[in-house]
PDB file of N, CA, C, O and CB in Angstrom:
ATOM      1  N   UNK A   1       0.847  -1.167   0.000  1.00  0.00           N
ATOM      2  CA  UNK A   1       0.000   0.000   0.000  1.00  0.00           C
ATOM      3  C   UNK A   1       0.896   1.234   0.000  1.00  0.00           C
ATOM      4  O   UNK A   1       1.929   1.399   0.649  1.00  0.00           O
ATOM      5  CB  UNK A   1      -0.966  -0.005   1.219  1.00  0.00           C
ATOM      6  N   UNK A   2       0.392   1.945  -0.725  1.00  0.00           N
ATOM      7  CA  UNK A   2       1.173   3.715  -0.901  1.00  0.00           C
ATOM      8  C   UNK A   2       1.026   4.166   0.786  1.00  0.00           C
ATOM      9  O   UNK A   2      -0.011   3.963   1.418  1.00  0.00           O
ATOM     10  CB  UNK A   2      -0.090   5.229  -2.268  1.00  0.00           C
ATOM     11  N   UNK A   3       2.260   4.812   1.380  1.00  0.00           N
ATOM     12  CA  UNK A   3       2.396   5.598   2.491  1.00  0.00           C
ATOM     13  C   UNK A   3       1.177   6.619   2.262  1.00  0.00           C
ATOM     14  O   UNK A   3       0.179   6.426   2.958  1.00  0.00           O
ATOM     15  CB  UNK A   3       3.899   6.263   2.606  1.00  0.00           C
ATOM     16  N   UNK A   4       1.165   7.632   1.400  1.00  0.00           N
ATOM     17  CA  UNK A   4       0.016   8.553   1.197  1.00  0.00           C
ATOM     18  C   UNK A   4      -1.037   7.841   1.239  1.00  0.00           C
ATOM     19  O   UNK A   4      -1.845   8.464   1.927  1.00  0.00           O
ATOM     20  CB  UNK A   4      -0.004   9.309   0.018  1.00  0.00           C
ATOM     21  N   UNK A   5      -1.509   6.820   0.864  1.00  0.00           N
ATOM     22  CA  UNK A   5      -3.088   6.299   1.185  1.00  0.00           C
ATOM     23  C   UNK A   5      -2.936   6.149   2.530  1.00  0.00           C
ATOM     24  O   UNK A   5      -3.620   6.739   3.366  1.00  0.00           O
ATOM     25  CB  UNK A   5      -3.687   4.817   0.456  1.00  0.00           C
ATOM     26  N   UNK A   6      -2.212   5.513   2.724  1.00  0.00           N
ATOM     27  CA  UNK A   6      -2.534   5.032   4.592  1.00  0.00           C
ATOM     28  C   UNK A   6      -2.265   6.459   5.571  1.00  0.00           C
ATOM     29  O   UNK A   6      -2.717   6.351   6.711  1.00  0.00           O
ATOM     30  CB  UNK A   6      -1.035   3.512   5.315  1.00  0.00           C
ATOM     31  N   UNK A   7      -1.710   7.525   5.306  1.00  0.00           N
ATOM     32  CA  UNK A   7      -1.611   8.483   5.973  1.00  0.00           C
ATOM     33  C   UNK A   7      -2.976   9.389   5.392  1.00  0.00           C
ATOM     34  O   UNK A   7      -3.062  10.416   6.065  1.00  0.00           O
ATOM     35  CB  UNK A   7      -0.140   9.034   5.851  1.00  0.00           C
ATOM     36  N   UNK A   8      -3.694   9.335   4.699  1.00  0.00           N
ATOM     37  CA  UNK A   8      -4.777  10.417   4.134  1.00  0.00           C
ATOM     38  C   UNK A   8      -5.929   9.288   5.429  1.00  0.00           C
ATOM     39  O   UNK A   8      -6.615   9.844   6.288  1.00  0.00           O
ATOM     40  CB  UNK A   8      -5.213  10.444   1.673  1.00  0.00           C
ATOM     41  N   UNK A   9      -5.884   7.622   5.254  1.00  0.00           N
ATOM     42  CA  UNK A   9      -6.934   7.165   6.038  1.00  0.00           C
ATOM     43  C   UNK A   9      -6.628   7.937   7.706  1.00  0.00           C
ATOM     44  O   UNK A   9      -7.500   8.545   8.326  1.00  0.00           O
ATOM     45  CB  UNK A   9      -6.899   5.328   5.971  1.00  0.00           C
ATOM     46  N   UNK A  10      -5.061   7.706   8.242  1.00  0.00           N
ATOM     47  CA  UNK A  10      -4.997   8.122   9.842  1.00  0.00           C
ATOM     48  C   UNK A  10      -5.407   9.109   9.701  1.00  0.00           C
ATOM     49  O   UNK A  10      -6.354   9.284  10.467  1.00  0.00           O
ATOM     50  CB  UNK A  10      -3.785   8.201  10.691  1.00  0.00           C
ATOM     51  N   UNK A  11      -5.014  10.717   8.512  1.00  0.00           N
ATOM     52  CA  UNK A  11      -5.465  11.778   8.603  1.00  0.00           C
ATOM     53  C   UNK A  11      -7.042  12.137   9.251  1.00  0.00           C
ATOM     54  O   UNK A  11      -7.310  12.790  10.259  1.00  0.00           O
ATOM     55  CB  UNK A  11      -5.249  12.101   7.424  1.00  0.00           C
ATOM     56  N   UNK A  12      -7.818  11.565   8.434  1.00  0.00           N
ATOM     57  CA  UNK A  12      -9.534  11.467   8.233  1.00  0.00           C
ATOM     58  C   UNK A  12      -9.966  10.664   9.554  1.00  0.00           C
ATOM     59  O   UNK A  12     -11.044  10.892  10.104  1.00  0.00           O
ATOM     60  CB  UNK A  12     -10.106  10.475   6.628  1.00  0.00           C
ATOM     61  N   UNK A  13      -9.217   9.882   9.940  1.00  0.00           N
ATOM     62  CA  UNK A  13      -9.486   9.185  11.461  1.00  0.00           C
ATOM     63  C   UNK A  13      -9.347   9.603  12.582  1.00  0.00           C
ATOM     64  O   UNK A  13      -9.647   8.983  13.602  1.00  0.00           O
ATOM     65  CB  UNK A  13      -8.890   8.264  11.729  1.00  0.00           C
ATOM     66  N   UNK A  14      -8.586  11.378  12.491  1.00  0.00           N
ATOM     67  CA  UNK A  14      -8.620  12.255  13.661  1.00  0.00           C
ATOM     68  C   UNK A  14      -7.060  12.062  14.327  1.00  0.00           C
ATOM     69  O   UNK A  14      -6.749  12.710  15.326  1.00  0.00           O
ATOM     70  CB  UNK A  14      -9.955  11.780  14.758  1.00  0.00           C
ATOM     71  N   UNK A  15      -6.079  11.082  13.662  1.00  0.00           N
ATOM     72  CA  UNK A  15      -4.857  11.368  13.867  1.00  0.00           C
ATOM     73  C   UNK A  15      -3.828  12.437  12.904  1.00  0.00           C
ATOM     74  O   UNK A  15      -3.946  12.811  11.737  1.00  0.00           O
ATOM     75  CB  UNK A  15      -4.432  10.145  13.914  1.00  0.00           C
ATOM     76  N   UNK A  16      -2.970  12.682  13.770  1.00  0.00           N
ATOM     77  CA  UNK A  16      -1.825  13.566  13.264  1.00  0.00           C
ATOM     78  C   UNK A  16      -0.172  13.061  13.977  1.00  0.00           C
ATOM     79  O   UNK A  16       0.013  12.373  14.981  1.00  0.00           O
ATOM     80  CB  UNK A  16      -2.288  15.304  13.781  1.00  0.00           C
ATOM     81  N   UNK A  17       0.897  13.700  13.025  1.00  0.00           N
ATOM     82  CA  UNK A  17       1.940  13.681  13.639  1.00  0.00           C
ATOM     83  C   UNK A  17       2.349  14.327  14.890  1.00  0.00           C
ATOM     84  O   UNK A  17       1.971  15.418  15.318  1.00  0.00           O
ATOM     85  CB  UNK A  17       2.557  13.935  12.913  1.00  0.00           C
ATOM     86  N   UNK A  18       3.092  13.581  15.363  1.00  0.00           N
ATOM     87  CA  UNK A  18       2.887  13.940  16.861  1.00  0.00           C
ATOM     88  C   UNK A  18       4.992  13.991  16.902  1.00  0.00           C
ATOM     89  O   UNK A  18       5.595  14.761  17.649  1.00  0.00           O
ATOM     90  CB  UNK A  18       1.668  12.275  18.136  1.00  0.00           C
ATOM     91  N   UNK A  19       5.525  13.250  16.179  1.00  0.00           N
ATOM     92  CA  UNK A  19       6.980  13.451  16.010  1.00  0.00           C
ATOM     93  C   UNK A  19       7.908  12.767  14.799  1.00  0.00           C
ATOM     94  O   UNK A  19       7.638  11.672  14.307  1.00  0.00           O
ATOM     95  CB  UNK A  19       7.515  12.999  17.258  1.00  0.00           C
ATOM     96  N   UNK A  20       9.021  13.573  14.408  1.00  0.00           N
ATOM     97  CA  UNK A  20       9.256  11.958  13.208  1.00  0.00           C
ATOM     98  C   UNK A  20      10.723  11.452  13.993  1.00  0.00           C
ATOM     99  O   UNK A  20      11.608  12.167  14.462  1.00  0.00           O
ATOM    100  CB  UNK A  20       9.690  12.447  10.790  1.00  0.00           C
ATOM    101  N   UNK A  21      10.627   9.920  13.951  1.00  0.00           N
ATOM    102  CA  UNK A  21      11.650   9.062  14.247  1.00  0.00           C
ATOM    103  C   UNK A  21      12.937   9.238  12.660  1.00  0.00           C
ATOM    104  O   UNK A  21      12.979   9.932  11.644  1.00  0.00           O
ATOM    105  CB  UNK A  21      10.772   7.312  14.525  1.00  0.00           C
ATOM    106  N   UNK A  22      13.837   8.097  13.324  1.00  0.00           N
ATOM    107  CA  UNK A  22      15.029   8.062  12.646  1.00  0.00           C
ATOM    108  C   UNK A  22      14.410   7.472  10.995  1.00  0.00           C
ATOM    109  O   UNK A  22      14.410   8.173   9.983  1.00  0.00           O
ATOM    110  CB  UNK A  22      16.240   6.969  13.574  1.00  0.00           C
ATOM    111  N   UNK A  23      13.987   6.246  11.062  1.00  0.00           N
ATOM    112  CA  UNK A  23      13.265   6.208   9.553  1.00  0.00           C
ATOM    113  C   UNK A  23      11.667   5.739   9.989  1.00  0.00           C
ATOM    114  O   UNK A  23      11.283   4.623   9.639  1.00  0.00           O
ATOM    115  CB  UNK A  23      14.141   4.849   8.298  1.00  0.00           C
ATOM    116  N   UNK A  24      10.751   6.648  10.773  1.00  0.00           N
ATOM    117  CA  UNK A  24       9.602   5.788  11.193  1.00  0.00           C
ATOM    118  C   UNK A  24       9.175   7.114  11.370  1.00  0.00           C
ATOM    119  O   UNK A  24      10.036   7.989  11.276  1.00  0.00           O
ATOM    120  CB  UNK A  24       9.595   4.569  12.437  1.00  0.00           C
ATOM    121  N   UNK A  25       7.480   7.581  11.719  1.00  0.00           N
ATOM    122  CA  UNK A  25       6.705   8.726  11.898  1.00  0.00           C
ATOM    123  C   UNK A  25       6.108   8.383  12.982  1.00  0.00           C
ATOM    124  O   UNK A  25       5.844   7.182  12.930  1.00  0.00           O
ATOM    125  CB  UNK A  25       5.829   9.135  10.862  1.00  0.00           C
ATOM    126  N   UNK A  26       5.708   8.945  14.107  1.00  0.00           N
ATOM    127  CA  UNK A  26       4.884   8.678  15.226  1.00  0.00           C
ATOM    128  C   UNK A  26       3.873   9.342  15.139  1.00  0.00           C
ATOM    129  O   UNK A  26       3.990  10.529  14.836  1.00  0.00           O
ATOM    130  CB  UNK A  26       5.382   8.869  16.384  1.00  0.00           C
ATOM    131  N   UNK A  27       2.432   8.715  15.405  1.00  0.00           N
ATOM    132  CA  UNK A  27       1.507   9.288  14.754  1.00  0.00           C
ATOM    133  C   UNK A  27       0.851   9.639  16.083  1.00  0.00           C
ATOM    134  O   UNK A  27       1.269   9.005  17.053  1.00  0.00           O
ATOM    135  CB  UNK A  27       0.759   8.458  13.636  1.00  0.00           C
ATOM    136  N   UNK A  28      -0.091  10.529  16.291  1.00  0.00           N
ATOM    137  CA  UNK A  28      -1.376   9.904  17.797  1.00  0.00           C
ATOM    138  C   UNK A  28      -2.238  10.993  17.105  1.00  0.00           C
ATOM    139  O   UNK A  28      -2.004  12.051  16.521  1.00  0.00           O
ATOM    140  CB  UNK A  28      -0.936  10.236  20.156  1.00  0.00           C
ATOM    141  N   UNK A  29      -3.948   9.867  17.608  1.00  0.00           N
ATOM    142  CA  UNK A  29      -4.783  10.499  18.060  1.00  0.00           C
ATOM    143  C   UNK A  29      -5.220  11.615  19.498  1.00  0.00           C
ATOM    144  O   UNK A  29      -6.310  12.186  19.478  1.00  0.00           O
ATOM    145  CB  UNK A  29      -5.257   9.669  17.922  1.00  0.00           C
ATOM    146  N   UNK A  30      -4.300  11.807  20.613  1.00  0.00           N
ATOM    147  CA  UNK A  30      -4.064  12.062  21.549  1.00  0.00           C
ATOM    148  C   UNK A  30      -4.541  11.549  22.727  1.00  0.00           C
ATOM    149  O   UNK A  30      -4.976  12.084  23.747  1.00  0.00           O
ATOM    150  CB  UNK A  30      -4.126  12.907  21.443  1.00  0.00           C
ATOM    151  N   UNK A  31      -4.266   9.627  22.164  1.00  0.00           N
ATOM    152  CA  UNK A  31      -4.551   9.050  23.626  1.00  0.00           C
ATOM    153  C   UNK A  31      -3.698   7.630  22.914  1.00  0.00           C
ATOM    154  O   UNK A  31      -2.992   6.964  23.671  1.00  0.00           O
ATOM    155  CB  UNK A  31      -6.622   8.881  24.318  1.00  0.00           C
ATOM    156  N   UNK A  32      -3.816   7.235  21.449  1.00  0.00           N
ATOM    157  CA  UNK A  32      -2.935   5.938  21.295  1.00  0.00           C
ATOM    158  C   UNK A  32      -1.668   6.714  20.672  1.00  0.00           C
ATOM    159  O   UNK A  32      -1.750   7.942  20.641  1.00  0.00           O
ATOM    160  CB  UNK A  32      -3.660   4.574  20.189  1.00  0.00           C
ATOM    161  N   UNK A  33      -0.954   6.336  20.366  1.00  0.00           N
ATOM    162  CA  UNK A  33       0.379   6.614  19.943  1.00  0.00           C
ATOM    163  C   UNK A  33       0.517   5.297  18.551  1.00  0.00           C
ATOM    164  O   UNK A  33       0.419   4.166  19.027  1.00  0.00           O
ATOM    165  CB  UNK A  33       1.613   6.436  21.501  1.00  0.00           C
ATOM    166  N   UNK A  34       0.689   5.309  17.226  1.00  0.00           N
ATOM    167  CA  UNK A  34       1.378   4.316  16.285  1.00  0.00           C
ATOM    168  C   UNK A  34       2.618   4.888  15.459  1.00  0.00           C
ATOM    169  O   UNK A  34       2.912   6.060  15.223  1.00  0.00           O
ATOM    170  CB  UNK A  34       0.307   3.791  15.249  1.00  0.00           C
ATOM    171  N   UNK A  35       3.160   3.876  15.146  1.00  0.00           N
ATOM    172  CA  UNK A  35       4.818   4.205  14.475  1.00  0.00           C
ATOM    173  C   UNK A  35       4.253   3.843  13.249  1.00  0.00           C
ATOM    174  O   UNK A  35       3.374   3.005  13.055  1.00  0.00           O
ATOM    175  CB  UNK A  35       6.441   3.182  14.999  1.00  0.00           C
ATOM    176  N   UNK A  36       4.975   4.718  12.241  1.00  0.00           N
ATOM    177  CA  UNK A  36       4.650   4.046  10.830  1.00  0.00           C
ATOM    178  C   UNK A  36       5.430   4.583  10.182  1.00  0.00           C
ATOM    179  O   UNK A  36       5.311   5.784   9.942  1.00  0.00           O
ATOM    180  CB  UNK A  36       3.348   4.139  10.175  1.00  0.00           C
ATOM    181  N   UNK A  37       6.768   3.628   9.567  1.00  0.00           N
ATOM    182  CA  UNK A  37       7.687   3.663   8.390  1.00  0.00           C
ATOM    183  C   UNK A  37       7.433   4.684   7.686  1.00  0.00           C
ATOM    184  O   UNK A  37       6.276   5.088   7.571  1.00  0.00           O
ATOM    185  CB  UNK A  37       7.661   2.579   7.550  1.00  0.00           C
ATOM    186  N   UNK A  38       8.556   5.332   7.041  1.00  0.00           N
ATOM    187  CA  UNK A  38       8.726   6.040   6.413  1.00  0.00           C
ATOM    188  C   UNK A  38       8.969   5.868   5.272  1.00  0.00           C
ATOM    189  O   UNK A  38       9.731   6.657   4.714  1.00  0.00           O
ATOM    190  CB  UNK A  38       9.224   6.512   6.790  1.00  0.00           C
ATOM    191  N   UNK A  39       8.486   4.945   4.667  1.00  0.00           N
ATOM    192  CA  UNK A  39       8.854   4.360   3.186  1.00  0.00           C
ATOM    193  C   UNK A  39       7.626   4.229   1.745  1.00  0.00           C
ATOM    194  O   UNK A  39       6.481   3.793   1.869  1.00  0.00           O
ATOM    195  CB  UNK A  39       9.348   2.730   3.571  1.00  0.00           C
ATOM    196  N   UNK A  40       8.112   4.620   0.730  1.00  0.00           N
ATOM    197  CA  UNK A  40       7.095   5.023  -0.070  1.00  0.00           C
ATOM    198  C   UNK A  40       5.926   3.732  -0.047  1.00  0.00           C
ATOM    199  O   UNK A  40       4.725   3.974   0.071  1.00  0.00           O
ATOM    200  CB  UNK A  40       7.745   5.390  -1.576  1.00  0.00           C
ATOM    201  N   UNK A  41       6.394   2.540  -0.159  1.00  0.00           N
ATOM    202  CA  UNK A  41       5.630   1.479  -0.302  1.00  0.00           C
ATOM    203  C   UNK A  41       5.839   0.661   1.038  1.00  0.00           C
ATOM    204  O   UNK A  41       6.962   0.283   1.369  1.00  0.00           O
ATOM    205  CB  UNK A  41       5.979   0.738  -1.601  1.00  0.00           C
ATOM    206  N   UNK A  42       4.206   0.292   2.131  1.00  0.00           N
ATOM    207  CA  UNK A  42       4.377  -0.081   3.392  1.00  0.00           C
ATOM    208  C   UNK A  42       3.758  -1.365   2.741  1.00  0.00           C
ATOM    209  O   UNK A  42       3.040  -1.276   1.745  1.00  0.00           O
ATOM    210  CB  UNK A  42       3.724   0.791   4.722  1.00  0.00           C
ATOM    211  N   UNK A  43       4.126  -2.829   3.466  1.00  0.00           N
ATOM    212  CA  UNK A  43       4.085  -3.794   3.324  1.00  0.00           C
ATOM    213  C   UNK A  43       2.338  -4.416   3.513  1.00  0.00           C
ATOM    214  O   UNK A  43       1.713  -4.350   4.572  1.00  0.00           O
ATOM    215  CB  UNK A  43       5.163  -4.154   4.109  1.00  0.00           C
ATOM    216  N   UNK A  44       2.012  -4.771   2.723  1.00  0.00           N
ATOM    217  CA  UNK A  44       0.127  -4.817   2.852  1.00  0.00           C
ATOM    218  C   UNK A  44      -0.211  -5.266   3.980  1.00  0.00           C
ATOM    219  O   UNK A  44      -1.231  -4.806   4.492  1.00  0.00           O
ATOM    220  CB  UNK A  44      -0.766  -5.815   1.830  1.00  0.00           C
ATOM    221  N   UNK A  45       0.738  -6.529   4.839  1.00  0.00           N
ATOM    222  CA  UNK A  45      -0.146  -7.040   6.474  1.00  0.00           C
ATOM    223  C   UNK A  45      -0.050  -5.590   7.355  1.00  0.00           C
ATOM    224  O   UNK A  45      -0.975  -5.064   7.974  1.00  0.00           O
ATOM    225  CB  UNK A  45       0.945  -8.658   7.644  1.00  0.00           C
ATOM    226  N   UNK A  46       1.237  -5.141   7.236  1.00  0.00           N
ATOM    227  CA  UNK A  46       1.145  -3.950   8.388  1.00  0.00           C
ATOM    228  C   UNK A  46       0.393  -3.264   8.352  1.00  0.00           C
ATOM    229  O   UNK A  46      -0.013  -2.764   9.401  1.00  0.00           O
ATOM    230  CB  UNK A  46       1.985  -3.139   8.577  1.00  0.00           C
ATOM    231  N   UNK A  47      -0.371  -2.773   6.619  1.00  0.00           N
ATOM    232  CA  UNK A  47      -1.480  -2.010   6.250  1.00  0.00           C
ATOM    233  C   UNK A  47      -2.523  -2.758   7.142  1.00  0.00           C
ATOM    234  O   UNK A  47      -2.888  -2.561   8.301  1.00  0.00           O
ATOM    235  CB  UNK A  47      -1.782  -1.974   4.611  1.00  0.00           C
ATOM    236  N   UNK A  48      -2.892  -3.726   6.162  1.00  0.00           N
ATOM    237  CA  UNK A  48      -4.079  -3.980   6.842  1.00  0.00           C
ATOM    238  C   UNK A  48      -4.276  -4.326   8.420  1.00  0.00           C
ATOM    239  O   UNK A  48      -5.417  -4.456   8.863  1.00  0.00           O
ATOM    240  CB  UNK A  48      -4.552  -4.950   6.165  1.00  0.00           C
ATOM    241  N   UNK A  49      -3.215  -4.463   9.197  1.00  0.00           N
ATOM    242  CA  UNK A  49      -3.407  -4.384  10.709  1.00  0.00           C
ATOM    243  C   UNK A  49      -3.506  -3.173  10.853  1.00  0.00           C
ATOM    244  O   UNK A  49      -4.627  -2.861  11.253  1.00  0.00           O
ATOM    245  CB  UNK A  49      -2.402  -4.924  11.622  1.00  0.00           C
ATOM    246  N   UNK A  50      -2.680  -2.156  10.673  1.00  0.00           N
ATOM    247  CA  UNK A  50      -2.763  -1.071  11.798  1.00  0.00           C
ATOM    248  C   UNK A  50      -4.360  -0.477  11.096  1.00  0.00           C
ATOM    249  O   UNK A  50      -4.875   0.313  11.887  1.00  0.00           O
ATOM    250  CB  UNK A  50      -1.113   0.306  11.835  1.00  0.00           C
ATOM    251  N   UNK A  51      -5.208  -0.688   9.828  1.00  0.00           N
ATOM    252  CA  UNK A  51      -6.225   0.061   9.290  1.00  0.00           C
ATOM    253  C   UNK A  51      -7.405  -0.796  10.494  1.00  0.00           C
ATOM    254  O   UNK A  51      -8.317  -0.303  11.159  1.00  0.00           O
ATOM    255  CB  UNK A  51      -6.421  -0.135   7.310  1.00  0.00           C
ATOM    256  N   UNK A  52      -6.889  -2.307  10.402  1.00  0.00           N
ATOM    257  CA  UNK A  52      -8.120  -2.951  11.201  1.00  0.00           C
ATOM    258  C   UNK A  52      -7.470  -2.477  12.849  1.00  0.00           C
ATOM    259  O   UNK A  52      -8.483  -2.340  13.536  1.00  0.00           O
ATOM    260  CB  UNK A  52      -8.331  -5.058  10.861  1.00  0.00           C
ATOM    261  N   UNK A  53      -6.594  -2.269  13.468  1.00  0.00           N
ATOM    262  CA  UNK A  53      -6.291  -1.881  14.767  1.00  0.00           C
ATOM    263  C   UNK A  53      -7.342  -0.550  15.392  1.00  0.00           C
ATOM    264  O   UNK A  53      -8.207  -0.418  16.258  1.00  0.00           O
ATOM    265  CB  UNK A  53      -4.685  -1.474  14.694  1.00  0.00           C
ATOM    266  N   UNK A  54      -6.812   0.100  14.594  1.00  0.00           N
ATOM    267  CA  UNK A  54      -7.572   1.550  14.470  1.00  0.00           C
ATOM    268  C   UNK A  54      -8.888   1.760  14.185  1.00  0.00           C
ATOM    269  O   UNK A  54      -9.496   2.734  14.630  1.00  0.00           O
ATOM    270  CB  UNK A  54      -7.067   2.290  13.535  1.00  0.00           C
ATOM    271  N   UNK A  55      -9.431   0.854  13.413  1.00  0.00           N
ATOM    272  CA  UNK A  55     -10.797   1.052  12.813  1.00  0.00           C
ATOM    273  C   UNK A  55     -10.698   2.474  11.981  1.00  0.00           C
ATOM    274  O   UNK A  55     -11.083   3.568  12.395  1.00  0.00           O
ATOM    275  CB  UNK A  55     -12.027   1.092  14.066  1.00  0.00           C
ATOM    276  N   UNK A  56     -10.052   2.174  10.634  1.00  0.00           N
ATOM    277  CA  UNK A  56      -9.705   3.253   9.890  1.00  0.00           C
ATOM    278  C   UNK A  56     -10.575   3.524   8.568  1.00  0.00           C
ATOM    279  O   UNK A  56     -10.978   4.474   7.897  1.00  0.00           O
ATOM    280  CB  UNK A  56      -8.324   3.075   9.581  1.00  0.00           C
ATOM    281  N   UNK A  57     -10.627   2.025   8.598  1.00  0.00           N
ATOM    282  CA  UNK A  57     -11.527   2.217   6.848  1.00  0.00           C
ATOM    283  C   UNK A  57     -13.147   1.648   7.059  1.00  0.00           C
ATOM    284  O   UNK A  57     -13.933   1.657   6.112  1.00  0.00           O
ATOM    285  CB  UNK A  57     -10.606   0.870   5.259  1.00  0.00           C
TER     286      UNK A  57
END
């Protein structure tokens, strides 16, 4: 999955950046905290966990 799709879903889900790591982004809604790679193309299980973790889509 494209980094920009999965960051437009956290966007719309009421998260934002909260800091960026060495190659990773820390994201929060301002109560969970998720890490998410910094790489153009994120691996589809991690997609689809952190989208089903979150209840994103």
């Amino acid at each position: 999955m494209k980094r920009k799709y999965l960051l437009k879903l956290f966007t719309h889900g009421g998260w934002y950046l909260y800091r960026h790591g060495g190659n990773h982004d820390i994201w929060t809604n301002g109560k969970d905290k998720e890490v998410i790679p910094r790489h153009p193309d994120i691996n589809e299980f991690l997609a689809r966990d952190l989208i089903r973790k979150h209840h994103l889509k």
